[in-house]
Biopython code that builds the backbone (N, CA, C, O; Angstrom):
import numpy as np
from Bio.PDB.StructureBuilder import StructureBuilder

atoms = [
    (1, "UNK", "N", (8.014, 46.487, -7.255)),
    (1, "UNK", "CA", (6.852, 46.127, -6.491)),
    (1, "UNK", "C", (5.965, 45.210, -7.327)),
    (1, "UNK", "O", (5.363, 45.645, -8.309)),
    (2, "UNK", "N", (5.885, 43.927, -6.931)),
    (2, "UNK", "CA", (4.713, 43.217, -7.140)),
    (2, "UNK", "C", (2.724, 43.606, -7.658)),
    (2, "UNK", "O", (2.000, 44.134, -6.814)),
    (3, "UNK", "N", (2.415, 43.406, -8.435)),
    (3, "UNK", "CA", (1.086, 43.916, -8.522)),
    (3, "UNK", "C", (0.389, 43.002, -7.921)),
    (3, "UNK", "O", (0.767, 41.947, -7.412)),
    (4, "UNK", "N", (-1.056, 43.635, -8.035)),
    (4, "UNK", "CA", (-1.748, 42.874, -6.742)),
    (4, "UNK", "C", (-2.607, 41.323, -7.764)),
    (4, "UNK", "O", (-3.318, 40.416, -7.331)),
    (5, "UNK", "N", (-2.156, 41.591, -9.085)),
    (5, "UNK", "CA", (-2.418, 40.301, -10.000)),
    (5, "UNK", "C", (-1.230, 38.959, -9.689)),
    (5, "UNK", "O", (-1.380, 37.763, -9.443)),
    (6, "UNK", "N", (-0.093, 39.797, -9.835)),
    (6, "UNK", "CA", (0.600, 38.850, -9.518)),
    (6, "UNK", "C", (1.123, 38.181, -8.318)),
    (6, "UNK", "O", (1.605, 37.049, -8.291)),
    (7, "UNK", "N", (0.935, 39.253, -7.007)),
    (7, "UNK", "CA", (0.901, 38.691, -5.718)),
    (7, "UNK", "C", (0.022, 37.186, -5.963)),
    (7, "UNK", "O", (0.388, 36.058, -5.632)),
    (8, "UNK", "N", (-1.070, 37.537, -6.558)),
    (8, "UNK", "CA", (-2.318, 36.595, -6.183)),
    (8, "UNK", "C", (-1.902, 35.297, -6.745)),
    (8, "UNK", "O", (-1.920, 34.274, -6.061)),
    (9, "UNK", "N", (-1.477, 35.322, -8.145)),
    (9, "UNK", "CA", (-0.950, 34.334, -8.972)),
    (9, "UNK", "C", (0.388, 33.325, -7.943)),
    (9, "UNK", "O", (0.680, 32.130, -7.908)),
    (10, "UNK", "N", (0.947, 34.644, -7.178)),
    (10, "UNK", "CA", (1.955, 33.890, -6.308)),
    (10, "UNK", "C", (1.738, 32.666, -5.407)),
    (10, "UNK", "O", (2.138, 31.505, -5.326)),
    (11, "UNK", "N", (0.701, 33.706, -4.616)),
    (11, "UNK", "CA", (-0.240, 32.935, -3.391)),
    (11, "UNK", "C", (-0.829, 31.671, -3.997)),
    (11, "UNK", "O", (-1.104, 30.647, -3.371)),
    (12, "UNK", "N", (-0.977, 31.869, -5.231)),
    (12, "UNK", "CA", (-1.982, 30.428, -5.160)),
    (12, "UNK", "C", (-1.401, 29.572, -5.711)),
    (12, "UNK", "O", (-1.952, 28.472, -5.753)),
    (13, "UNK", "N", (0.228, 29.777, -6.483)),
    (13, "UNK", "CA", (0.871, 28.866, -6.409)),
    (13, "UNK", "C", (1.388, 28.505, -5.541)),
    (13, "UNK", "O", (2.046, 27.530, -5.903)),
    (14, "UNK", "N", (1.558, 28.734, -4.267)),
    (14, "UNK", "CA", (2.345, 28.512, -3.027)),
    (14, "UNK", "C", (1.816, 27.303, -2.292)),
    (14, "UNK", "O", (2.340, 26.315, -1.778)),
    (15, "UNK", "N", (-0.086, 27.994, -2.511)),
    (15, "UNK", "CA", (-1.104, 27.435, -1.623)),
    (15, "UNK", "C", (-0.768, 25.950, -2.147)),
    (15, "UNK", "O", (-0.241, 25.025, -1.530)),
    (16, "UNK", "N", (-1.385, 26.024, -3.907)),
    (16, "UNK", "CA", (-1.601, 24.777, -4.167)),
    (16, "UNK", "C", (0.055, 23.820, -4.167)),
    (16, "UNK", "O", (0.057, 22.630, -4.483)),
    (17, "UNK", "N", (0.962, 24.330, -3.893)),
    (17, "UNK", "CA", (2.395, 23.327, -3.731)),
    (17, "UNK", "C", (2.498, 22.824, -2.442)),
    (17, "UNK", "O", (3.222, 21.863, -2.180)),
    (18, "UNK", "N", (1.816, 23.413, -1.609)),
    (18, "UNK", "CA", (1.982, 23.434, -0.304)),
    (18, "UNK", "C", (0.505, 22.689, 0.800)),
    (18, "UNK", "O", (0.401, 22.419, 1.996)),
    (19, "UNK", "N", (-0.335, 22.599, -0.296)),
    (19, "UNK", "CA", (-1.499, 21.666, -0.075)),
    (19, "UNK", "C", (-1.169, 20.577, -0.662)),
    (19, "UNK", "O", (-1.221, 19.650, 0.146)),
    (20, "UNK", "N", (-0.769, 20.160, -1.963)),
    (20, "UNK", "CA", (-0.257, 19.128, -2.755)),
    (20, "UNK", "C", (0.651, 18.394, -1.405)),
    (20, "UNK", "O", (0.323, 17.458, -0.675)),
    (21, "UNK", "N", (1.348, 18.861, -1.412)),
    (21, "UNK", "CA", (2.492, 18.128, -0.016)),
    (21, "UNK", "C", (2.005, 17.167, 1.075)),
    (21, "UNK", "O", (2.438, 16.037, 1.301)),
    (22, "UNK", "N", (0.854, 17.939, 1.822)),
    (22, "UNK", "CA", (0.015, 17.302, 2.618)),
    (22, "UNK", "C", (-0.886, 16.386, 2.150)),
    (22, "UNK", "O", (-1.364, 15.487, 2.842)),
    (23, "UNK", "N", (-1.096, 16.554, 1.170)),
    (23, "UNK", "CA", (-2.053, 15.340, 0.467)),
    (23, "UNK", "C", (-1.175, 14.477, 0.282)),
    (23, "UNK", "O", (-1.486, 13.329, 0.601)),
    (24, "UNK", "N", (-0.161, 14.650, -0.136)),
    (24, "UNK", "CA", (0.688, 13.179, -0.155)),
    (24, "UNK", "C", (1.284, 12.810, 0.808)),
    (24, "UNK", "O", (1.776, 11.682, 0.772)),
    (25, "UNK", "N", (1.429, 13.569, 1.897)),
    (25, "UNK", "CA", (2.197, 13.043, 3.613)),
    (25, "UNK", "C", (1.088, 12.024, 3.449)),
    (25, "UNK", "O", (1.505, 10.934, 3.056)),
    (26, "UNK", "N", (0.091, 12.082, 3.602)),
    (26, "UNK", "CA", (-0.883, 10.941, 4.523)),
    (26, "UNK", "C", (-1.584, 9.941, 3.479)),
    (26, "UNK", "O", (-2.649, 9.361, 3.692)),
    (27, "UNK", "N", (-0.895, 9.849, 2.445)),
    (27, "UNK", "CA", (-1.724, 9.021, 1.513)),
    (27, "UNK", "C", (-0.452, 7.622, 2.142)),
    (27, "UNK", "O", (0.772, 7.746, 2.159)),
    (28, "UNK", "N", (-1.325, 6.287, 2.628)),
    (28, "UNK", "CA", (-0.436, 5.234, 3.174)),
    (28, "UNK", "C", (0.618, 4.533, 2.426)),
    (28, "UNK", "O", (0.765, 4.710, 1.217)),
    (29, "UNK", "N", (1.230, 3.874, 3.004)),
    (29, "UNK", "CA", (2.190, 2.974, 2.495)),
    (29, "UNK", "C", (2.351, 1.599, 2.591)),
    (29, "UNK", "O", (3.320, 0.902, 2.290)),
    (30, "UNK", "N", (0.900, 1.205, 3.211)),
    (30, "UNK", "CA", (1.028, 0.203, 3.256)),
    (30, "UNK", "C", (-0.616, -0.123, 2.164)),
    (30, "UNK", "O", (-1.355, 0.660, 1.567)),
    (31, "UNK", "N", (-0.647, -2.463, 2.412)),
    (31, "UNK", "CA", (-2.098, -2.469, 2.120)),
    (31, "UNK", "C", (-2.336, -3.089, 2.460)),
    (31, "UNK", "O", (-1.449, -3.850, 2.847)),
    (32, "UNK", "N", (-3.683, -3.460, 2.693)),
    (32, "UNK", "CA", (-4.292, -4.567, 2.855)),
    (32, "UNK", "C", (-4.651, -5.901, 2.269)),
    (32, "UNK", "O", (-5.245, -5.745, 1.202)),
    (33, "UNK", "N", (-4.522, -6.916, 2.538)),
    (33, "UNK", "CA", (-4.227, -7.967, 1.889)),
    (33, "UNK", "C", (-5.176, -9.557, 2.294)),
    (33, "UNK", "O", (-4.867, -10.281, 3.241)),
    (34, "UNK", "N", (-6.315, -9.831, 1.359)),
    (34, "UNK", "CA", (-7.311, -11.056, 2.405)),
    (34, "UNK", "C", (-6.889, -12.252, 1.107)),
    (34, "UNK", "O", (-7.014, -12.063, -0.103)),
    (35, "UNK", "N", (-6.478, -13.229, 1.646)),
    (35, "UNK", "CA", (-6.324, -14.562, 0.688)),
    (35, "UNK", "C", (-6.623, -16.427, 1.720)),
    (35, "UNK", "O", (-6.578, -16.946, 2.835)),
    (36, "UNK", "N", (-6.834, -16.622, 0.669)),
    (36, "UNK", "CA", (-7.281, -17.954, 1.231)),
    (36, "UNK", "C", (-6.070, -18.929, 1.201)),
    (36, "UNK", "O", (-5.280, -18.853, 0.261)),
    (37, "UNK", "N", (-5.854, -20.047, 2.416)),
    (37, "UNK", "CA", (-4.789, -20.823, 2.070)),
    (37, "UNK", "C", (-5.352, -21.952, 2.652)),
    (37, "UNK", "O", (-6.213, -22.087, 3.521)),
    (38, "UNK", "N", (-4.543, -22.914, 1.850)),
    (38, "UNK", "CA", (-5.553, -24.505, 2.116)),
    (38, "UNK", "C", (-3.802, -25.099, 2.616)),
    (38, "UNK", "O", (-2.747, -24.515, 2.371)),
    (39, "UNK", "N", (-4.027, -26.711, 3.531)),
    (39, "UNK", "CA", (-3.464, -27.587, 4.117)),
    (39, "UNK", "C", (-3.721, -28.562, 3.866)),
    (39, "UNK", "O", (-4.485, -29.236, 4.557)),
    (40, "UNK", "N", (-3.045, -29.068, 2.538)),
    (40, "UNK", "CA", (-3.140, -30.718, 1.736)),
    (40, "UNK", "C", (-4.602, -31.391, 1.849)),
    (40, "UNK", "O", (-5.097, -32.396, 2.357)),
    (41, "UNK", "N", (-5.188, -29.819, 0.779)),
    (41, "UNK", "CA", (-6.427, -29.789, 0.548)),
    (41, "UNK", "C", (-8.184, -29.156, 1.304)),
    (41, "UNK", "O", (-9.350, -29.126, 0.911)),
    (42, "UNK", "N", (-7.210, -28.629, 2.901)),
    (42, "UNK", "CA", (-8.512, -28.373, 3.501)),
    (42, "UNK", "C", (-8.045, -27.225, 3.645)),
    (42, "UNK", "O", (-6.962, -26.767, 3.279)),
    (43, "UNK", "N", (-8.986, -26.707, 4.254)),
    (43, "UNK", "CA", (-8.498, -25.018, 4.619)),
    (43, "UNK", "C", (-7.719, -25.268, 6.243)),
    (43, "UNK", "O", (-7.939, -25.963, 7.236)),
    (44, "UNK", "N", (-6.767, -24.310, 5.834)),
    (44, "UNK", "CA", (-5.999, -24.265, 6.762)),
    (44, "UNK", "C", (-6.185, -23.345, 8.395)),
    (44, "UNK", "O", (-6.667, -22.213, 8.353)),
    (45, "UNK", "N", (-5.947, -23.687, 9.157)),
    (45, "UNK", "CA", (-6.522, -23.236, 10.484)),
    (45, "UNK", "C", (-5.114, -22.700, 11.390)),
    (45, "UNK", "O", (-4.068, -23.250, 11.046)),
    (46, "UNK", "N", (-5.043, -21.987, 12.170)),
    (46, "UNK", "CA", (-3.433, -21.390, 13.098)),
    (46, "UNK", "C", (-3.089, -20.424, 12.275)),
    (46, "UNK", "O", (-3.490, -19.827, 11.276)),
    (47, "UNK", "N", (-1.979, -20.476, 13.222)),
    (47, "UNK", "CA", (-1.247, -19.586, 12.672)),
    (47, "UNK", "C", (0.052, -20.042, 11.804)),
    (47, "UNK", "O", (0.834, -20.918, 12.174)),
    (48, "UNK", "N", (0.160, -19.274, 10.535)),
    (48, "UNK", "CA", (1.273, -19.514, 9.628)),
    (48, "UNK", "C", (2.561, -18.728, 9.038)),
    (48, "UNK", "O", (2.243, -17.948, 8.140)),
    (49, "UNK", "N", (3.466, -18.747, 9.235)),
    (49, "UNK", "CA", (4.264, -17.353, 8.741)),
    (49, "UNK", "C", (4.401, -17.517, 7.083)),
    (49, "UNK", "O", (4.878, -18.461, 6.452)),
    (50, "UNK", "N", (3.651, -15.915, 6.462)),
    (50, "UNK", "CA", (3.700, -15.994, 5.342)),
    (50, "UNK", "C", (4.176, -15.455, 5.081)),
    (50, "UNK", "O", (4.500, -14.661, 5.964)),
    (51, "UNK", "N", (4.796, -15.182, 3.680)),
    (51, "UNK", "CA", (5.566, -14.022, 2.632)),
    (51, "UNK", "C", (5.228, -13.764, 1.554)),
    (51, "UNK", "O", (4.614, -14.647, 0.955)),
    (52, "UNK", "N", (5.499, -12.386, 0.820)),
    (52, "UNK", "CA", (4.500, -11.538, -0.103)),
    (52, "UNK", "C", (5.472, -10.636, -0.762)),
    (52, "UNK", "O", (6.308, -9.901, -0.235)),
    (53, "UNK", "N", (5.207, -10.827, -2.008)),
    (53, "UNK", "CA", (5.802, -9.884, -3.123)),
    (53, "UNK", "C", (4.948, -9.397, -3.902)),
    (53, "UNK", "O", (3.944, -10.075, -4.118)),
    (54, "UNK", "N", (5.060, -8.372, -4.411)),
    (54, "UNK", "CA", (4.126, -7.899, -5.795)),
    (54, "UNK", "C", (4.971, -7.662, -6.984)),
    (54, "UNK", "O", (6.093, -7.165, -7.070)),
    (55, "UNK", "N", (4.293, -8.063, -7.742)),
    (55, "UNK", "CA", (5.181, -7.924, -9.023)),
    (55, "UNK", "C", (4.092, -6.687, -10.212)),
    (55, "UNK", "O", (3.196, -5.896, -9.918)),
    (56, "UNK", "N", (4.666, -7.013, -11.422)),
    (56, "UNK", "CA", (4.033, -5.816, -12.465)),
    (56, "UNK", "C", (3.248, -6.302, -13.224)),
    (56, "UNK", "O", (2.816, -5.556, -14.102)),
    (57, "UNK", "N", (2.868, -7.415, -13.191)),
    (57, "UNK", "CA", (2.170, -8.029, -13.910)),
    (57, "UNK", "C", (1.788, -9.652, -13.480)),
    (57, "UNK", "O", (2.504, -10.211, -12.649)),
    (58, "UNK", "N", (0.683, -10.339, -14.060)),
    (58, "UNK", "CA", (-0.002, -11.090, -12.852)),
    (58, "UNK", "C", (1.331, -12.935, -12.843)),
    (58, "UNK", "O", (1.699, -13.797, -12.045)),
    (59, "UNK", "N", (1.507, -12.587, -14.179)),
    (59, "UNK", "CA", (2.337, -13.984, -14.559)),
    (59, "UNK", "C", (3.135, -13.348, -15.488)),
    (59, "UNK", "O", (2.759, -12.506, -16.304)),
    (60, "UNK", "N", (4.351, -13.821, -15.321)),
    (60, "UNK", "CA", (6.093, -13.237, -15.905)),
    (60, "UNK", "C", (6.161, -12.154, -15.356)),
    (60, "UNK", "O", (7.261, -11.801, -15.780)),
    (61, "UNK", "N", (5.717, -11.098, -14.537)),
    (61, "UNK", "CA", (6.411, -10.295, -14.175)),
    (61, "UNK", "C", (7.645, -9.887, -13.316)),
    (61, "UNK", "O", (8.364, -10.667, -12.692)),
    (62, "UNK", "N", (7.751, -8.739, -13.379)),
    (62, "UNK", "CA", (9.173, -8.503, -12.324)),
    (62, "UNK", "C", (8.458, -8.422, -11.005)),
    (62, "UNK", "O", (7.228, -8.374, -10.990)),
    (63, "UNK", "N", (9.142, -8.405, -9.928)),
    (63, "UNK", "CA", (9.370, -8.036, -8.457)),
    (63, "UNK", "C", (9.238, -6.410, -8.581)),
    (63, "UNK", "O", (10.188, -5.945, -9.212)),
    (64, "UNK", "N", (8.543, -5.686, -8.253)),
    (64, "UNK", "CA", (8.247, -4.671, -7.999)),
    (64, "UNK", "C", (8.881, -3.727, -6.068)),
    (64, "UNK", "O", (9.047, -2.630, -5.534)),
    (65, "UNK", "N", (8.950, -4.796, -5.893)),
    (65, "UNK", "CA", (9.113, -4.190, -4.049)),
    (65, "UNK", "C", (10.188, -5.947, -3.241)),
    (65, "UNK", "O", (10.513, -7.093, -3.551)),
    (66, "UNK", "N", (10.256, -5.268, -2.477)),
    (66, "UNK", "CA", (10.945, -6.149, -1.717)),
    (66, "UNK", "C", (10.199, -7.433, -1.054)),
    (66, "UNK", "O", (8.973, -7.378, -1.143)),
    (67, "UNK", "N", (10.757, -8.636, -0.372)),
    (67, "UNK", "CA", (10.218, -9.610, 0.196)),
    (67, "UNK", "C", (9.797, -9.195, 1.444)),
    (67, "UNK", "O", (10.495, -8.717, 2.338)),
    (68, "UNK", "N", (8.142, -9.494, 1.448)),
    (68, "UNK", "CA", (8.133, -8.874, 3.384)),
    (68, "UNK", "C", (6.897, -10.060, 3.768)),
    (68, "UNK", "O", (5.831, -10.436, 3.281)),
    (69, "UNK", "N", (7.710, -10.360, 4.882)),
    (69, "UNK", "CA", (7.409, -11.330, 6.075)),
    (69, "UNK", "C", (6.377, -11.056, 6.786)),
    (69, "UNK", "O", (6.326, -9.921, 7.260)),
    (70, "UNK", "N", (5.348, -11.937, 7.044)),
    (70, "UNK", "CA", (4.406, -11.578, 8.189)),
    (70, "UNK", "C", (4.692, -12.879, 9.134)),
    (70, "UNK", "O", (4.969, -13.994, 8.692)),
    (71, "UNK", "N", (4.621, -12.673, 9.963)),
    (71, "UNK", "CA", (4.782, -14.169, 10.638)),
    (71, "UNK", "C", (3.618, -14.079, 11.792)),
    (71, "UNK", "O", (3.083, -13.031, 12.155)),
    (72, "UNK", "N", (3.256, -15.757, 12.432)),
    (72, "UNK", "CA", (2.025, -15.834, 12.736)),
    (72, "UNK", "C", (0.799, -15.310, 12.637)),
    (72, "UNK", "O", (0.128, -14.942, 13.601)),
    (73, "UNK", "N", (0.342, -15.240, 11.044)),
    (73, "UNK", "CA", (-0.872, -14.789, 10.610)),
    (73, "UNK", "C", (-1.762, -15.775, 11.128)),
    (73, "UNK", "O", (-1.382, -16.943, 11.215)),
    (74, "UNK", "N", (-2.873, -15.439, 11.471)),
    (74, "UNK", "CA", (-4.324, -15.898, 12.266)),
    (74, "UNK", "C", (-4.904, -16.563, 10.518)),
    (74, "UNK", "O", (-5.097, -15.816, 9.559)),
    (75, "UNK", "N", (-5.041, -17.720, 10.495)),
    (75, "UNK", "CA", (-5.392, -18.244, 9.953)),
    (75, "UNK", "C", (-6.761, -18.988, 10.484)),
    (75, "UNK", "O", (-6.746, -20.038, 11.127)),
    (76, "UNK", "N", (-8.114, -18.163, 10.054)),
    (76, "UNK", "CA", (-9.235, -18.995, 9.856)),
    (76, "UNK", "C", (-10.276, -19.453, 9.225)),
    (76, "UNK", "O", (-10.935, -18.606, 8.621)),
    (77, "UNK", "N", (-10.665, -20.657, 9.174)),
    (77, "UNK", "CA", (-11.102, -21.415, 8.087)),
    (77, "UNK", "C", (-10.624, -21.170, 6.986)),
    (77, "UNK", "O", (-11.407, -20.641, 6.196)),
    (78, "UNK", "N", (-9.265, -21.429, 6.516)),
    (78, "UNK", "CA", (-8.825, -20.733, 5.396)),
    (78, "UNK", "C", (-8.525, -18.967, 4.722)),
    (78, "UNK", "O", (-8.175, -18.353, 3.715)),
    (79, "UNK", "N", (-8.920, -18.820, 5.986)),
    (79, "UNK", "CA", (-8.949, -17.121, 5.130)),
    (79, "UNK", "C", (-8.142, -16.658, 6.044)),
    (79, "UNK", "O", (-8.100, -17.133, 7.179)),
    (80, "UNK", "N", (-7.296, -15.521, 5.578)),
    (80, "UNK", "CA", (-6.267, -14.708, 6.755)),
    (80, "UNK", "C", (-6.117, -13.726, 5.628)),
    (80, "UNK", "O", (-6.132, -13.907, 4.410)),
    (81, "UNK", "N", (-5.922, -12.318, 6.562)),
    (81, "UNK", "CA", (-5.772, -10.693, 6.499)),
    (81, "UNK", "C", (-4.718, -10.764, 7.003)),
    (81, "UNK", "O", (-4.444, -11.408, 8.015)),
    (82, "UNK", "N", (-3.759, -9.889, 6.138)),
    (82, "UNK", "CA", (-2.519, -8.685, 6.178)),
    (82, "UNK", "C", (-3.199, -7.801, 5.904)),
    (82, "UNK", "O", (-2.729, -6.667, 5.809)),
]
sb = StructureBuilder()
sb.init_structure("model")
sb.init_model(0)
sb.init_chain("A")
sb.init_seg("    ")
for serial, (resi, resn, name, xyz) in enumerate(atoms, 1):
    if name == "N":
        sb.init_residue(resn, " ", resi, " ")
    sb.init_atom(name, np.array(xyz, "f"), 0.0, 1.0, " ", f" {name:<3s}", serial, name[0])
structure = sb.get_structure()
């Protein structure tokens, strides 16, 4: 038989493995992304299909994730959100 110290010790490892879990279901997978793009010097206006990598570091780094496509991003006055 279990004592009622160590029941408790049980429970609250259970709790906290089992709260841990849910905190990480809903933490996202994606991000958000605002950059400016210019058109042989002006800011660019429409829509443009862009593409996006992240790497590990800002210059020489590796590819961290895969190539992903947005296509017809709302481009205005130069500025467009992923």
């Amino acid at each position: 038989m279990l004592s009622r110290h160590t029941l408790t010790v049980v429970l609250i490892v259970l709790t906290a493995a089992l709260g841990s879990g849910r905190v990480l279901a809903v933490l996202p997978t994606a991000i958000s992304y605002q950059g400016s793009l210019s058109d042989l010097g002006n800011p660019a206006q429409g829509p443009y299909d862009l593409q996006f990598q992240l790497y590990d570091a800002p210059a020489g780094g590796s590819a961290i994730t895969g190539l992903v496509n947005a296509a017809d991003v709302p481009v205005q006055g130069g500025v467009f959100t992923v």
